[in-house]
ROSE-4610 file (N, C-alpha, C; in Angstrom, 1 decimal, always signed):
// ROSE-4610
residu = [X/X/X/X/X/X/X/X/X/X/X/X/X/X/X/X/X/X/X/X/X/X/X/X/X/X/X/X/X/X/X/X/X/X/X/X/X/X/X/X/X/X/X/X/X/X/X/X/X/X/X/X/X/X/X/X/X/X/X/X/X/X/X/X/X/X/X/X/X/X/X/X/X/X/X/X/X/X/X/X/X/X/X/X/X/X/X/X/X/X/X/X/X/X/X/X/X/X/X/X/X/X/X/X/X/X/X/X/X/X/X/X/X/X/X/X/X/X/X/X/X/X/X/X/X/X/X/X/X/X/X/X/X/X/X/X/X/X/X/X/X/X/X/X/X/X/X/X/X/X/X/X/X/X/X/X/X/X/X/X/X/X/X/X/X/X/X/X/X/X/X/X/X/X/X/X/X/X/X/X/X/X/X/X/X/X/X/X/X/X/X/X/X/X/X/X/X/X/X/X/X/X/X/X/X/X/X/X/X/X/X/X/X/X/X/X/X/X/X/X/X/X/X/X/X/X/X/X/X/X/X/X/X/X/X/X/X/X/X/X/X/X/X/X/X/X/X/X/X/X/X/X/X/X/X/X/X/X/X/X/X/X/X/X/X/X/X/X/X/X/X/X/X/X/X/X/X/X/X/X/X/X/X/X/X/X/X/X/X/X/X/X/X/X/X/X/X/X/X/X/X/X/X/X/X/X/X/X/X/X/X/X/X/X/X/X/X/X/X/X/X/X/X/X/X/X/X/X/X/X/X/X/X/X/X/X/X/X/X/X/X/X/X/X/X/X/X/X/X/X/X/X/X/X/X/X/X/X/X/X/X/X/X/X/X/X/X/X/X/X/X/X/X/X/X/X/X/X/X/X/X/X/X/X/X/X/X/X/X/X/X/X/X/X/X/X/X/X/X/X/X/X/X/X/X/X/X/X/X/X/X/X/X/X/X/X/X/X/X/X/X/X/X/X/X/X/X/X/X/X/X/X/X/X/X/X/X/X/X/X/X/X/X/X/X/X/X/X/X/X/X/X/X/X/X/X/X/X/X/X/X/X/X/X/X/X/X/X/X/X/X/X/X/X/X/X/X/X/X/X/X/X/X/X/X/X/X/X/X/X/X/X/X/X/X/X/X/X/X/X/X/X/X/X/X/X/X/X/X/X/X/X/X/X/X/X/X/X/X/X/X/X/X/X/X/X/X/X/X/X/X/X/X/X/X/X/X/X/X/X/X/X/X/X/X/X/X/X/X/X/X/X/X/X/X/X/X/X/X/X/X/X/X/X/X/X/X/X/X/X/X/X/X/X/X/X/X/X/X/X/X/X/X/X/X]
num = [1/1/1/2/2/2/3/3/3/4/4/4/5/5/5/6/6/6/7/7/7/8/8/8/9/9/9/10/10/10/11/11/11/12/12/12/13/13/13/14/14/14/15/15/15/16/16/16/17/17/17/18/18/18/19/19/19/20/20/20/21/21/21/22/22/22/23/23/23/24/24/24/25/25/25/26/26/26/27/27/27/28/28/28/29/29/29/30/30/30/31/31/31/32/32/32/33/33/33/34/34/34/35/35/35/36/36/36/37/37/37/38/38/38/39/39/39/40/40/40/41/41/41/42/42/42/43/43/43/44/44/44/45/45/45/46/46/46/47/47/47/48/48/48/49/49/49/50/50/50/51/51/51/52/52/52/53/53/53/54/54/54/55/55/55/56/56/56/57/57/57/58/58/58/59/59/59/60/60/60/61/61/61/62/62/62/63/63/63/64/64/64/65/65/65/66/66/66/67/67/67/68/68/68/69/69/69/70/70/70/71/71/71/72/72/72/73/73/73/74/74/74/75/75/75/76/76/76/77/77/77/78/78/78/79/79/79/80/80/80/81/81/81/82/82/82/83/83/83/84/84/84/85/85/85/86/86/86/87/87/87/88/88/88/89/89/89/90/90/90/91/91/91/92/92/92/93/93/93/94/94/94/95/95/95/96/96/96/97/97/97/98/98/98/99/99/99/100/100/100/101/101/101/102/102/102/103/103/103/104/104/104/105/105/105/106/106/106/107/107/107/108/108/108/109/109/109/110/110/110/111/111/111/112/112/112/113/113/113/114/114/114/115/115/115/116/116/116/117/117/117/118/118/118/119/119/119/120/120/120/121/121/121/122/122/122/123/123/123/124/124/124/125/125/125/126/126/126/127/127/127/128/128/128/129/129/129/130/130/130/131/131/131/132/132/132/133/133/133/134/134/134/135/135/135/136/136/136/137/137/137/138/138/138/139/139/139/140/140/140/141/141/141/142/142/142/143/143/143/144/144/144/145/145/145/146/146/146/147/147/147/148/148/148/149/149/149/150/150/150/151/151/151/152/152/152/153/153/153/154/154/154/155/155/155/156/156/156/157/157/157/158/158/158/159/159/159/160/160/160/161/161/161/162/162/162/163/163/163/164/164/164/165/165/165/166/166/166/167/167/167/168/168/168/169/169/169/170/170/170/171/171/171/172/172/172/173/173/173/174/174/174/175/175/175/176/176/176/177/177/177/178/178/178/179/179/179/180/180/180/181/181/181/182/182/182/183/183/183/184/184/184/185/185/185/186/186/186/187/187/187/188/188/188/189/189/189/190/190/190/191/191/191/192/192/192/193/193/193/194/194/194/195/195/195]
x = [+22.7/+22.0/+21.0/+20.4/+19.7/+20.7/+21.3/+22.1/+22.1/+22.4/+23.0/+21.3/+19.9/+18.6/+18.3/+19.1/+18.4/+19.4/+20.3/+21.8/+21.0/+20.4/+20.3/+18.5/+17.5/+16.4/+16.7/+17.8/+18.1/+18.6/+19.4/+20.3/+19.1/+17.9/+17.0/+16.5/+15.9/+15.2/+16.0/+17.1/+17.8/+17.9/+18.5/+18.1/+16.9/+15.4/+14.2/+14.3/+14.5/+14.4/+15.7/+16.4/+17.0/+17.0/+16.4/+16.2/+14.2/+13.5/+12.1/+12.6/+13.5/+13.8/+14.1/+14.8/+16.3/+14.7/+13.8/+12.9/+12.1/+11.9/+10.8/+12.3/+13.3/+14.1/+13.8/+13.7/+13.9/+13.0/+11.9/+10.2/+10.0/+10.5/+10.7/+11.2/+12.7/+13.7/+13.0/+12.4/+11.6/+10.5/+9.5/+9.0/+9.3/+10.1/+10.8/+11.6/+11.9/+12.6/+11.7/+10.2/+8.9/+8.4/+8.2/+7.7/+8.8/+9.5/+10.4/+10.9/+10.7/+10.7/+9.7/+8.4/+7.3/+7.4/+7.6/+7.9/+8.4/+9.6/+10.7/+10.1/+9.2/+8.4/+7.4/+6.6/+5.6/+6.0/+7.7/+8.1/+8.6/+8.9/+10.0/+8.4/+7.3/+6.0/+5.5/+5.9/+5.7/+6.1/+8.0/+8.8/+8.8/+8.4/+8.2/+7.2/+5.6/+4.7/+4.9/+5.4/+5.7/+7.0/+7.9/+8.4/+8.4/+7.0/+6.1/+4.9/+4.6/+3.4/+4.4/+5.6/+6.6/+7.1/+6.7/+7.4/+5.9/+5.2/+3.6/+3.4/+3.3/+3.0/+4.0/+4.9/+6.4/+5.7/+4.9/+4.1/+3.1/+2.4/+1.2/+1.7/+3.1/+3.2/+3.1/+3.5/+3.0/+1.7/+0.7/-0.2/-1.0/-0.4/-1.7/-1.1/+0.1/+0.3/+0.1/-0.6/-1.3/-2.4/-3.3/-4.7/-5.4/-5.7/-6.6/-6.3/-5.7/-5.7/-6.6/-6.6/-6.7/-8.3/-9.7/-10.5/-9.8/-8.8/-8.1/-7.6/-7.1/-6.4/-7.2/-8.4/-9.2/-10.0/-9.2/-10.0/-8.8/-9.3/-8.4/-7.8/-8.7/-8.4/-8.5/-7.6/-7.4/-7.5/-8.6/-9.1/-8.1/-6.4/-5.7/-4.2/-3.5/-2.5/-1.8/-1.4/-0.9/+0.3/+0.9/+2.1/+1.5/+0.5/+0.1/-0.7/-1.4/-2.2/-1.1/-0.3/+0.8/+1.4/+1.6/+2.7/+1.2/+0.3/-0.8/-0.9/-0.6/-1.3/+0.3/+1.6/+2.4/+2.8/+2.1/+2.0/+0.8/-0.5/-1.3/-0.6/+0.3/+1.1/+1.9/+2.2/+2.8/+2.5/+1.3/+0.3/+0.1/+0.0/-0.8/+0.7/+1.8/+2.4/+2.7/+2.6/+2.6/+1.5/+0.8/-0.2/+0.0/+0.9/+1.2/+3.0/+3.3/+4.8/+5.0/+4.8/+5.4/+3.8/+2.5/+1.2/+1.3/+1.9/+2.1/+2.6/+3.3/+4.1/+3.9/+2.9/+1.7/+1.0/+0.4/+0.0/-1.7/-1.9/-3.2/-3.8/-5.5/-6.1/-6.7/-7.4/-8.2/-7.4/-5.8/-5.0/-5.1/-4.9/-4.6/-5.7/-7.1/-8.6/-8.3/-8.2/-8.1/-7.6/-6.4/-5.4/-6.3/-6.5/-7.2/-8.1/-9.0/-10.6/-9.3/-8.3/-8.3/-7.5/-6.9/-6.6/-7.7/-9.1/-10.4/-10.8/-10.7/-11.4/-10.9/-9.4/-9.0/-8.7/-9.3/-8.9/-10.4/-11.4/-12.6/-12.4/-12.1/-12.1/-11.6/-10.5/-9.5/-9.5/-9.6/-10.1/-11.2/-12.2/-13.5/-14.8/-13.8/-14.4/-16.0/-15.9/-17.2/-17.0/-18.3/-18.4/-17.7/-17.6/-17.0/-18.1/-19.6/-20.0/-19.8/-19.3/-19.0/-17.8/-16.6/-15.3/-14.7/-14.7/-14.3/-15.0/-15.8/-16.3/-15.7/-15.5/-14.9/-13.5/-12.9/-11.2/-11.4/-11.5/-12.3/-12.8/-13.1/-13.4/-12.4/-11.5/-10.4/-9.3/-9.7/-8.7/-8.5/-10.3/-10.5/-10.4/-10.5/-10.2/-9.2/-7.6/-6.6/-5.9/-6.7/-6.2/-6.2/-7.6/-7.9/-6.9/-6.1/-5.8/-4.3/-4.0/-2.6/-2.5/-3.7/-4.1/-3.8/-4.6/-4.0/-2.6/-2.3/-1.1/+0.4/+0.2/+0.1/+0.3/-0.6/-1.2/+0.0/+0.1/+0.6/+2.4/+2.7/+3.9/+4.5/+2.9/+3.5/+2.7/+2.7/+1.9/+0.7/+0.1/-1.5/-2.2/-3.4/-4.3/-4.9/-5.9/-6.2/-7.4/-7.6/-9.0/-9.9/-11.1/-12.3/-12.8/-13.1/-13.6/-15.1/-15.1/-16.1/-16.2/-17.3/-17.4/-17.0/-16.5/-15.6/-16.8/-16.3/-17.1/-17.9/-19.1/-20.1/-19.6/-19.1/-18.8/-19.7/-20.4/-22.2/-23.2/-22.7/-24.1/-24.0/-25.6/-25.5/-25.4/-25.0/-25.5/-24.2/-22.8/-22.2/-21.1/-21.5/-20.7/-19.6/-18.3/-17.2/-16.9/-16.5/-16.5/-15.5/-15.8/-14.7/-15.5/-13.9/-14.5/-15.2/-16.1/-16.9/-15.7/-14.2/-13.2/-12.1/-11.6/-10.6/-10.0/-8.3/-7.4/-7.2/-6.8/-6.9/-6.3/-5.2/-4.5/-4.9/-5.8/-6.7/-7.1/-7.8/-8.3/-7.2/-5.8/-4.7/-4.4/-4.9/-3.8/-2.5/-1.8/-0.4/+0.1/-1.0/-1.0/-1.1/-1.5/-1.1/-1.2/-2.5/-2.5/-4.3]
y = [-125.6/-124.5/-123.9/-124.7/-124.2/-122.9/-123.2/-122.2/-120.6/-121.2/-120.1/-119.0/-120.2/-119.3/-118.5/-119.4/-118.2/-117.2/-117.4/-116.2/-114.9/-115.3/-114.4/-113.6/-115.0/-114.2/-113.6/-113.8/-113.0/-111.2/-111.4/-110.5/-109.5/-109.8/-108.7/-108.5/-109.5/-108.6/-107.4/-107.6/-106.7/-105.5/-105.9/-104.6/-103.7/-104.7/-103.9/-103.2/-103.8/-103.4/-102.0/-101.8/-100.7/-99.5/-100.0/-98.9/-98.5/-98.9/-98.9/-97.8/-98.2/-97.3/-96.1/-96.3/-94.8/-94.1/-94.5/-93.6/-93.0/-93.8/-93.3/-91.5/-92.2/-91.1/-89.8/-90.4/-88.9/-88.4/-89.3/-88.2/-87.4/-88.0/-87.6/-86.6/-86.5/-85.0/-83.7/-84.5/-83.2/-82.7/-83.5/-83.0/-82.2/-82.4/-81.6/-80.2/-80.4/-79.4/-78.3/-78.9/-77.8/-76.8/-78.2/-77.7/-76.5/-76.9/-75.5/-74.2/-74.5/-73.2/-73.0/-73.5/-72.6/-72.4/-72.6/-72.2/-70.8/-70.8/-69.9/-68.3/-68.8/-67.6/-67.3/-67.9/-67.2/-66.5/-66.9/-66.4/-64.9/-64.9/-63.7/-62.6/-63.0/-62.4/-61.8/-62.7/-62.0/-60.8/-61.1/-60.5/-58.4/-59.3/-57.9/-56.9/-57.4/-57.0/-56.7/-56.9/-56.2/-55.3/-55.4/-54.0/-52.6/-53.4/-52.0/-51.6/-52.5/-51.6/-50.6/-50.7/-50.3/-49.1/-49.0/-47.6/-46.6/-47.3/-46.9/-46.5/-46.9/-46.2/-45.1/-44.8/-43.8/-42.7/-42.9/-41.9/-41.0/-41.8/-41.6/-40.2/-40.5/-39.6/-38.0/-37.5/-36.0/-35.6/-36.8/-36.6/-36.6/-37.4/-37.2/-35.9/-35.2/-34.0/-33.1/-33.1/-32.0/-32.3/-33.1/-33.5/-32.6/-32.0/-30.7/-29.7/-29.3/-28.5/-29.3/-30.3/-31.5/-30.9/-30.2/-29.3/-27.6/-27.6/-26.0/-26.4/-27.5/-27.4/-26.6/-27.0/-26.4/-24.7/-24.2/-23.2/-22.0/-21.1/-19.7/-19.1/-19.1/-18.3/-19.8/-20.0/-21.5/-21.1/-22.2/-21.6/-21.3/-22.2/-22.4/-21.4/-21.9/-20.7/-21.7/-20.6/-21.2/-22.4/-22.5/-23.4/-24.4/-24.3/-25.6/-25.7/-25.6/-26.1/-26.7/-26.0/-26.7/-28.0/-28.1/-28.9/-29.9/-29.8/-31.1/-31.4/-30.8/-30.7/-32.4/-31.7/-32.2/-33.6/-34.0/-35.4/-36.2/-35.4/-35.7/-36.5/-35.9/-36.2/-37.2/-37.6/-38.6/-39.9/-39.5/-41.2/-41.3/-40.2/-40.9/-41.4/-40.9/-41.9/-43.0/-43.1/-44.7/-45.5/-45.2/-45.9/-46.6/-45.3/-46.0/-47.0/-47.1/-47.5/-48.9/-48.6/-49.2/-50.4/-50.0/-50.3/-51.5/-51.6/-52.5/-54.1/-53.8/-54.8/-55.1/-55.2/-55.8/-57.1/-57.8/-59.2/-59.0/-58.4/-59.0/-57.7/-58.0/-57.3/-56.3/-56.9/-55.8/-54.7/-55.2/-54.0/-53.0/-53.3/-52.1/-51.4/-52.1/-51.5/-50.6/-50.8/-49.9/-48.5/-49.0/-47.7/-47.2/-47.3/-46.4/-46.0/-46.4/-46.1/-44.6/-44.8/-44.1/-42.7/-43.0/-41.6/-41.1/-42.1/-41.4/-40.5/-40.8/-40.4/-38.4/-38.7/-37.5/-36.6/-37.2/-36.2/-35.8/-36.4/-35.7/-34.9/-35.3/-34.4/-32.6/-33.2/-32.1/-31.1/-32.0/-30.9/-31.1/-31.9/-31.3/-30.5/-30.9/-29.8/-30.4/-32.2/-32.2/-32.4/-32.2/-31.9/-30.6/-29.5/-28.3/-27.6/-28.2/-28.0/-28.4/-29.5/-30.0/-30.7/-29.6/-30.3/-30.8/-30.4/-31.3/-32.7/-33.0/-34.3/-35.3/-34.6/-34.9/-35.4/-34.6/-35.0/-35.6/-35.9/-36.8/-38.8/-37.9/-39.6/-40.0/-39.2/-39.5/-40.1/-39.3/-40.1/-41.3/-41.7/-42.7/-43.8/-43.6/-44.2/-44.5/-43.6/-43.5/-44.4/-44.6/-45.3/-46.7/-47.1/-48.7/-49.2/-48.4/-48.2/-49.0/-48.0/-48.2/-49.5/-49.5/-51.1/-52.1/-52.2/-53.1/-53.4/-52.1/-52.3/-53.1/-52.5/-53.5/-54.4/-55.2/-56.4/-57.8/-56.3/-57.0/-57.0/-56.3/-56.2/-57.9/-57.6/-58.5/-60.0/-59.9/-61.3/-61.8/-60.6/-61.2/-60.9/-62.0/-61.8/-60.3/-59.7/-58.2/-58.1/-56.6/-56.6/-57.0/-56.8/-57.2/-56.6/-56.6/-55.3/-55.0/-53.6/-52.7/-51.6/-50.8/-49.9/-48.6/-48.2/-46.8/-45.8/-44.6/-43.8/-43.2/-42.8/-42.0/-40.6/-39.8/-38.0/-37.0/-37.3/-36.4/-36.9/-37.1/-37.4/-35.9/-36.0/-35.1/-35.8/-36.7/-37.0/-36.6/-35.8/-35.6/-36.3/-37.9/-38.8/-39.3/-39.2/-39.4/-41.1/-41.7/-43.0/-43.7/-44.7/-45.9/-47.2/-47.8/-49.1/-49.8/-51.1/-52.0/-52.3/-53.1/-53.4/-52.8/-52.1/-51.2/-52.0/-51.7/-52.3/-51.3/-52.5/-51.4/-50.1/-50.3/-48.6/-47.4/-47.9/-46.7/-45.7/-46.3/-45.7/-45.4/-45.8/-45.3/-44.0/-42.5/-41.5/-41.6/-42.4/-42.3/-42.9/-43.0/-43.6/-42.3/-40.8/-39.7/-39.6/-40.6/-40.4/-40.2]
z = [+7.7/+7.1/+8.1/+9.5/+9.9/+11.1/+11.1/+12.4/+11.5/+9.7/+9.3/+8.9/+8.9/+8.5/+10.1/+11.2/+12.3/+12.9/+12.0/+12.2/+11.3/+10.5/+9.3/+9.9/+10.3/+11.0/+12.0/+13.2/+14.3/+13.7/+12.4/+12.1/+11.6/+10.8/+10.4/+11.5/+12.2/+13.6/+14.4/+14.4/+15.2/+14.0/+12.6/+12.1/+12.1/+12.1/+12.0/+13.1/+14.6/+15.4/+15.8/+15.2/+15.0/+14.2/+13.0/+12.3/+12.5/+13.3/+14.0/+15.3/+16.1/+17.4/+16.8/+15.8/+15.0/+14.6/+14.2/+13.0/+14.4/+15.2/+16.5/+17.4/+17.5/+18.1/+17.0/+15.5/+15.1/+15.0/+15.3/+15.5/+16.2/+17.8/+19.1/+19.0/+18.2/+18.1/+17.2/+16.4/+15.6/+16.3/+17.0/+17.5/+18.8/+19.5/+20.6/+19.9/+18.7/+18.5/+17.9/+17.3/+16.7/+18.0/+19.1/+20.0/+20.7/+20.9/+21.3/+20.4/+19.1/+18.8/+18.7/+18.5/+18.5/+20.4/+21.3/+22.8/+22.5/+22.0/+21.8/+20.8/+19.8/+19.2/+20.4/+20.9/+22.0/+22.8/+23.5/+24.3/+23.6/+22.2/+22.0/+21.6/+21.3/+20.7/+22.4/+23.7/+24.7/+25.2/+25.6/+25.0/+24.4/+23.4/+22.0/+22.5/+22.6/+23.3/+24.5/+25.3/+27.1/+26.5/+25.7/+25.6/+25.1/+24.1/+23.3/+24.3/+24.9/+26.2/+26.8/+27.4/+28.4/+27.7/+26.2/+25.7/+25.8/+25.3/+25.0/+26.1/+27.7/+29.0/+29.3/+28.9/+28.7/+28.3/+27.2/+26.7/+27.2/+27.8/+28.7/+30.0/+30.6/+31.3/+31.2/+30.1/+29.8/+29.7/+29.0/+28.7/+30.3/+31.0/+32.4/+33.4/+32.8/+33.5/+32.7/+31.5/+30.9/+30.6/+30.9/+30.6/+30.7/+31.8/+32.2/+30.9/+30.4/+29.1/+27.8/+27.7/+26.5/+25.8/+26.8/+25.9/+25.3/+25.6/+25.0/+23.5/+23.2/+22.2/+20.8/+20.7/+19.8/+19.9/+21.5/+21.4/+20.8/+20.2/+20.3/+22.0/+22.7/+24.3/+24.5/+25.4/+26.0/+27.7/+27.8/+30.1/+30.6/+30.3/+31.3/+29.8/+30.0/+29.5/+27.7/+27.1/+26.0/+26.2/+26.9/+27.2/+27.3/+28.3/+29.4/+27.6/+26.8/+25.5/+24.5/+23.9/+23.3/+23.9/+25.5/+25.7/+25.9/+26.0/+26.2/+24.5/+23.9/+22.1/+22.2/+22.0/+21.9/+22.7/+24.0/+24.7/+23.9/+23.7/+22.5/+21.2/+20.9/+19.5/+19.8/+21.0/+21.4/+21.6/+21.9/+22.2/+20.7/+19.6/+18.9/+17.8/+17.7/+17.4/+17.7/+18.9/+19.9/+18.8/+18.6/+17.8/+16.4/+15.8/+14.5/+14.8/+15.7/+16.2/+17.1/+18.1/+19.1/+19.5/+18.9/+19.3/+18.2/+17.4/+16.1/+16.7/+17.2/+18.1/+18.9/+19.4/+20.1/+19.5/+19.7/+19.2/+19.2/+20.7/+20.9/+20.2/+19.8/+19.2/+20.1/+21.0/+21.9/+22.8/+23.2/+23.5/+22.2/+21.1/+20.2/+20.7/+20.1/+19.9/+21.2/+22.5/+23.5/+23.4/+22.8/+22.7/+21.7/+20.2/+19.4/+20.1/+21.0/+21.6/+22.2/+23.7/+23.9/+23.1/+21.9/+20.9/+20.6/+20.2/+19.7/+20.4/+22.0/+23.0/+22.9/+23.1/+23.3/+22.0/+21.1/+19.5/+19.6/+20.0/+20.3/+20.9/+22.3/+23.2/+23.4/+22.6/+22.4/+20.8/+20.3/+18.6/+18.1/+18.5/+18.0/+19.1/+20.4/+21.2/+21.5/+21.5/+22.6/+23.9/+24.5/+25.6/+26.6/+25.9/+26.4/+27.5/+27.5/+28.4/+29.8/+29.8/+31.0/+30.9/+30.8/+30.3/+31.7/+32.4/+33.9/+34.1/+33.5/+33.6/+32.1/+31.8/+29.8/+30.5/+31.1/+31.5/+32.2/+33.3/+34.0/+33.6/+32.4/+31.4/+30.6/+30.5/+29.2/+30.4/+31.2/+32.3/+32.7/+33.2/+33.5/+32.6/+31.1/+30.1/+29.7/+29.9/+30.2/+31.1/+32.3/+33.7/+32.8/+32.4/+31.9/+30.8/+29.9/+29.0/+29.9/+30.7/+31.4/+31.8/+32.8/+33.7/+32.3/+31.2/+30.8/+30.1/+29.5/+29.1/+30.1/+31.4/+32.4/+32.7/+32.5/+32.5/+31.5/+30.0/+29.2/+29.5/+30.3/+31.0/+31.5/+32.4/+33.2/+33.4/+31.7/+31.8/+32.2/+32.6/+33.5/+32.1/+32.8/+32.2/+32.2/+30.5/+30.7/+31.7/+31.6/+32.4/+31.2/+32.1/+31.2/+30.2/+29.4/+28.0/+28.4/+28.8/+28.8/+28.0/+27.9/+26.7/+26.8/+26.1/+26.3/+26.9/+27.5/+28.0/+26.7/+27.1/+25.7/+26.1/+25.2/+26.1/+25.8/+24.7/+25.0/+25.5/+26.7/+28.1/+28.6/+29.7/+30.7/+31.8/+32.1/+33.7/+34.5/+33.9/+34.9/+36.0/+35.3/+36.4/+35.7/+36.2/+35.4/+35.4/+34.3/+33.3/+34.4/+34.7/+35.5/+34.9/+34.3/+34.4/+35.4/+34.8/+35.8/+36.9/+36.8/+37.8/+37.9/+38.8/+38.7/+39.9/+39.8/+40.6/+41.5/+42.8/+44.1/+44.5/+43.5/+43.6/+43.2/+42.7/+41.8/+42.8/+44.1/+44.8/+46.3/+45.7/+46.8/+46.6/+47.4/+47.0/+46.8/+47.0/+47.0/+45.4/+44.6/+43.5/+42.5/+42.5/+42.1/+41.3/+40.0/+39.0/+39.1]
């Protein structure tokens, strides 16, 4: 009897010890398998967001080749010519569907808030007509607000971290000096950069 009590204690230990390994492998598998899909959402939420910045800066291009109009849209006699006002009104109308569209699909919060700062900027600018005293310095700011706007979207392209959050330009000042963020990237100050 005794050969047959340690045939029988050998036989559980090897079962514990098999169904103990089996339960640890399937912890191991589920957890490998959480951790990778949740990998696999971060990656596709990255993804999503770098290809709604990349439509969002698409946008941006009419608008910085009709900016200089962007104080006409609200006037009757526009400084510079009816075309050049329309076709800025209509890149206008472009960014700001980017806003309700493509700016959705974005994840992070302070990119959006940017982008609305920069629609604010220019629906001021442009139809309620502040700063018409010193509207070269006005475009000037929506620009430079525009640039930051790009830089980060950017950023979110290509995975970098954003820039730093600074406060949007104020556009009823007098002092005349046009709005740059605190850190601007080196190309800013490349002419060959043409924006």
């Amino acid at each position: 009897m005794g050969s047959l009590g340690d045939l029988a204690g050998q036989a559980v230990g090897a079962l514990m010890g098999t169904l103990t390994g089996g339960a640890i492998t399937v912890h191991v598998a589920r957890w490998q398998t959480a951790a990778a899909g949740e990998s696999a959402r971060r990656q596709w939420a990255r993804q999503r967001s770098a290809e709604a910045a990349q439509r969002l800066l698409e946008r941006f291009a009419d608008l910085y080749a009709w900016l200089p109009s962007l104080p006409d849209l609200a006037l009757e006699e526009p400084r510079f010519s009816p075309v050049a006002r329309e076709r800025c009104s209509a890149a206008l109308g472009s960014v700001r569907r980017g806003m309700q569209t493509d700016l959705l699909s974005i994840g992070d919060a302070r990119v959006r808030a940017r982008y609305r700062t920069l629609v604010r900027l220019c629906h001021d600018v442009g139809w309620r007509s502040i700063g018409q005293d010193d509207r070269e310095t006005r475009v000037r700011d929506v620009r430079g607000y525009l640039r930051y706007v790009q830089f980060t979207l950017e950023a979110v392209i290509d995975g970098r971290s954003l820039p730093d959050d600074c406060p949007a330009p104020v556009l009823e000042r007098g002092d005349g000096v046009p709005w740059l963020p605190p850190v601007v990237p080196w190309y800013w100050r490349d002419p060959a950069d043409g924006s």
